[in-house]
N, C-alpha and C positions, 0 to 999 in steps of 0.2 A: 507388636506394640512398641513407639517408642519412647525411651524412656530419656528426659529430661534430667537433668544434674541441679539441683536448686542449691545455692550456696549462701554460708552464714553472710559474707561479704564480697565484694570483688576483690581485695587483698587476697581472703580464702580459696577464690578460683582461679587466682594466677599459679598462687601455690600450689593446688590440686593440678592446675593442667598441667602446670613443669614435670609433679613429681608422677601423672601418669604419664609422659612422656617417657623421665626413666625408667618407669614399670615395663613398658612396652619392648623398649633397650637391655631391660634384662639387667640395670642397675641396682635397680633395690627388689626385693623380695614382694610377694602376694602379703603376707602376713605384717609386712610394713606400710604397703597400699591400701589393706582396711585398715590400719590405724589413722591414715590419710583421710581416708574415707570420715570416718568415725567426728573426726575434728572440725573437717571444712565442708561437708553436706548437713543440710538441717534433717533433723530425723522425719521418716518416714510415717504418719499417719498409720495407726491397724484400724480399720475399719472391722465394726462387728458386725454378724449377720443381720441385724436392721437397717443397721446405717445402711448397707448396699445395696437393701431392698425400697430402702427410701429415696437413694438420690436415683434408682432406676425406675420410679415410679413418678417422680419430678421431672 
């Protein structure tokens, strides 16, 4: 499955991809990149067990 990064803004996704570059680099910490996370992706939808049996049935 691949997963797509939705972001609040493109200002928010320069920021996100700078500072997952330095996650990668091993500059800043996991627990400082979901606060990243947290900030500059729009939240994730929870779909309930209808909803999923609805858009599978559409």
């Amino acid at each position: 499955m691949n997963k797509v990064k939705t972001y609040k803004s493109d200002a928010f996704a320069a920021i996100h991809e700078t500072m997952s570059g330095m996650y990668d680099v091993g500059v800043i910490d996991k627990k400082t990149m979901r606060q990243f996370d947290e900030g500059c992706l729009t939240p994730v939808h929870a779909f309930s067990a209808t909803e999923i049996k609805a858009l599978r049935e559409r």
